[in-house]
N, C-alpha and C positions, 0 to 999 in steps of 0.2 A: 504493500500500500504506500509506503515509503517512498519508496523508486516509480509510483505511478502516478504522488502526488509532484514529485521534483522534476519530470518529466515536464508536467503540465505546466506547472511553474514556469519552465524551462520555455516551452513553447508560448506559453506566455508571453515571458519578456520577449522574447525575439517577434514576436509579432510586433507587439507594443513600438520597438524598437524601430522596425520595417518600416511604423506607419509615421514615424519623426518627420519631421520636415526637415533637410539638412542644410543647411546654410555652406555656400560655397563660395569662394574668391574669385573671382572671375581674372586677376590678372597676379597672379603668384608671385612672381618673378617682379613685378613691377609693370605699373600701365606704361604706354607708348608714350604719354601725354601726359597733363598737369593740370590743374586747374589751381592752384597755388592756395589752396585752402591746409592751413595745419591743424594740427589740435586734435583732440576727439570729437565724434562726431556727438550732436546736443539730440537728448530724447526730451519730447513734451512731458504733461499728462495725457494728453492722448496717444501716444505710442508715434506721433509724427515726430521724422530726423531735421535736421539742420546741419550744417558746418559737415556735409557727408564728403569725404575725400577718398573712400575704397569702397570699389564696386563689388556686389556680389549678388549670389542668385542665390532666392531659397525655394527648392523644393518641393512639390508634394506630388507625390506619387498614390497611384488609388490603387484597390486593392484587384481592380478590371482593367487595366487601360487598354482603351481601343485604340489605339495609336495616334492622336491627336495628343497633338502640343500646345500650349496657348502662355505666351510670358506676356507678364502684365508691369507696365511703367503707371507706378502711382503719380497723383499731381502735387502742386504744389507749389504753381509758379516759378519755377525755376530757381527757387530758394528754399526750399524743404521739401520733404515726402510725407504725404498722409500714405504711411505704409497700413494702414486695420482697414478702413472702410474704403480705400480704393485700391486692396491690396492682399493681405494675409485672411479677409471675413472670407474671400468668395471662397477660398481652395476645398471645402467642403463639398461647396455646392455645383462644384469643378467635378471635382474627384467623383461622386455618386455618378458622373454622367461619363465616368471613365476615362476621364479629360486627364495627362498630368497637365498639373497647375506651376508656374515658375513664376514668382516675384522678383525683378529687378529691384535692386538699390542702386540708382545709377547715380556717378557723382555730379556734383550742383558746377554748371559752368563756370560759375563767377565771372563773366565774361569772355573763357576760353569757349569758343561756342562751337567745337568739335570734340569736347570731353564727351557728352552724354552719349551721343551719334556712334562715337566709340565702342561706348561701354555696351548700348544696342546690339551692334555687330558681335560684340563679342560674346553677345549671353545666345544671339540665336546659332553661330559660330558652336558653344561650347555644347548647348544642347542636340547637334547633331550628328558632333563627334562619339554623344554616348546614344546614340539613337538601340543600338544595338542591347548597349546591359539596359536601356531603361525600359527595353518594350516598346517603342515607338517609331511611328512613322516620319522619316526626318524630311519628306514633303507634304505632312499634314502641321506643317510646323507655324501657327499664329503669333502675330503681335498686337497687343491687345493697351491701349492707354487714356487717363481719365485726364483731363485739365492742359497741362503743359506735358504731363506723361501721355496725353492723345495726339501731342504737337510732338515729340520724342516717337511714338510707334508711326504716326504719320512719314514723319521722317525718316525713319527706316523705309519705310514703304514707297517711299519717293527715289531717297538720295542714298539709297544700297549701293556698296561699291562693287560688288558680287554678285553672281547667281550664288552663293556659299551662305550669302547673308541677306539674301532675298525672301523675306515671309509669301508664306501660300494661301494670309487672306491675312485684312487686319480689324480691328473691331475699336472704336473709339465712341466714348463718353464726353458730352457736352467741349468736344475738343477746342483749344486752340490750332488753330493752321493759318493764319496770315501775320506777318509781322509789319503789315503797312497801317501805319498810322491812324486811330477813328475807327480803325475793325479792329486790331491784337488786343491781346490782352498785356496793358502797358506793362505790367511789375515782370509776367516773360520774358515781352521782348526785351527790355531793359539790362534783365539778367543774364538771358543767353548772348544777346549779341550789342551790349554798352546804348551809350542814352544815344550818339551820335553815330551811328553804323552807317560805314558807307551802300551806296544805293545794292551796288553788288550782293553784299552781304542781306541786306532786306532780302534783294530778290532771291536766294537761295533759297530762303528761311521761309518767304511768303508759299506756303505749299502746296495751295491750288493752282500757282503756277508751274509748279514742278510736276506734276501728274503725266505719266505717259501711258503706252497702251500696254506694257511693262507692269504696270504697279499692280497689286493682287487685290483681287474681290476686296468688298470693304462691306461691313455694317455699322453705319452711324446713327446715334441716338443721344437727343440734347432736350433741354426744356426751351421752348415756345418766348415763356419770360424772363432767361438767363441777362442778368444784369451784369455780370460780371465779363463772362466771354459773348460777344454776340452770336447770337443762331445765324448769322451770317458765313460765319468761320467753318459750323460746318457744312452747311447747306450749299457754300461753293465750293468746297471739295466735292461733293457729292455730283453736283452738276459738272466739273469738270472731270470727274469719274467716266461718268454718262459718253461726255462727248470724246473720251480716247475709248468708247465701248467699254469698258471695264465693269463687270457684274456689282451692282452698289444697291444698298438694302438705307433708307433711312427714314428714323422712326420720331416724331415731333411731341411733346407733348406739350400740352397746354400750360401747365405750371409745374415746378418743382424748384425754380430757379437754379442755381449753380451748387457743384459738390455734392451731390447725394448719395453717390456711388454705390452701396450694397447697402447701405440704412434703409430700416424696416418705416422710416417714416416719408419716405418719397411715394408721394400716392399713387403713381403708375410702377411702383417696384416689381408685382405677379404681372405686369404688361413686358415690361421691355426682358423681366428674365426668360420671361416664359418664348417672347417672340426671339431671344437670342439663342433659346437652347433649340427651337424648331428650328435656327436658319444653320447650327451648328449638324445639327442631327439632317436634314434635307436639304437646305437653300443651298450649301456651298459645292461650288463647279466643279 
């Protein structure tokens, strides 16, 4: 009885174990890049980072996975990460659906405005080097982001320097995507690319002009009366989806305003999960 309770034990913990979420480095060795941020990085009360200077990815693996990937860039203006509710809450609700779940922590530009873009590359880069030990299909592979972390997956999605680090559809929340003056959201652009950027540098960043017929399926979903980011931001991505033919899904709602993310108090929460896990499970090409 002995040896059949410490078995169980046994089996126990290593399940328990399996189902951790692991936190990973995305650049061991050291990044390419810098962002010239020191120090450690600062946690809120709400579980949101600041002063982040090392990248990493955490994990979660489900106990089904159907080979679908989806890494998620929290927002945060390009000054902190709301890592819980546009971040660490959904991976449950990932996982049930057989999905591995990947959180980026990517580093805050401070004005280096090829840090984040970087750290993108490298988390979709790292996740399909293990496609193999994770279970996964490393062209069912998504990029997924809320706020300026929608303006970060967009950007991948746009300014990939690879078919390596090319996502295979991307999914953005109330996104930021232009950095032209009266549409962006100021405190972004500001951060990613300084108060006085040259037009160049705008136009990179502005990323309904960067769209080609290149860029992977999109589904997009914002509030109607986002005071913060205009529903403009995404509504022209969407439309210039359209016109490179690109398969694009975009869902409007009437109120919720900005940052809802996975909170149970955004009134169309069972709308846009529900229409996201149909367009995951059928819509995608």
């Amino acid at each position: 009885m002995r040896t059949t309770l410490f078995i169980s034990t046994l089996l126990m913990t290593v399940t328990l174990f399996a189902q951790r979420p692991a936190e990973i480095s995305l650049w061991p060795d050291g990044a390419p890049n810098t962002n010239g941020l020191t120090g450690d990085q600062i946690e809120d009360a709400n579980g949101g980072l600041s002063n982040v200077n090392r990248a990493t990815i955490t994990v979660y693996h489900p106990q089904k996975p159907n080979g679908m990937t989806i890494i998620m860039c929290p927002g945060g203006g390009y000054v902190h990460l709301a890592m819980n509710h546009e971040g660490h809450d959904m991976a449950s609700w990932f996982n049930t659906q057989g999905i591995t779940y990947v959180v980026l922590k990517y580093r805050m530009p401070n004005g280096h405005d090829e840090v984040p873009l970087s750290d993108a590359e490298q988390a979709i880069r790292y996740v399909r080097q293990h496609a193999t030990e994770w279970g996964i299909d490393p062209h069912r592979t998504g990029i997924m982001g809320a706020s300026a972390g929608g303006h970060l997956a967009a950007s991948l999605a746009t300014l990939f320097s690879s078919d390596e680090t090319r996502p295979d559809f991307q999914i953005l929340l109330y996104p930021v995507i232009s950095m032209v003056p009266g549409i962006t959201h100021g405190g972004s652009r500001e951060n990613l690319i300084g108060k006085s950027p040259s037009k160049e540098l705008e136009e990179k960043y502005s990323l309904e002009r960067q769209v080609s017929a290149r860029s992977p399926q999109a589904f997009i979903v914002l509030s109607a009366d986002d005071k913060a980011v205009p529903p403009i931001n995404g509504i022209s991505y969407f439309l210039a989806l359209l016109k490179q033919n690109v398969p694009a899904t975009l869902h409007v709602y009437p109120i919720g305003g900005h940052g809802w993310g996975f909170r149970d108090n955004f009134t169309y929460k069972r709308q846009w999960t529900g229409e996201l896990e149909k367009w995951l499970r059928d819509g995608l090409k």
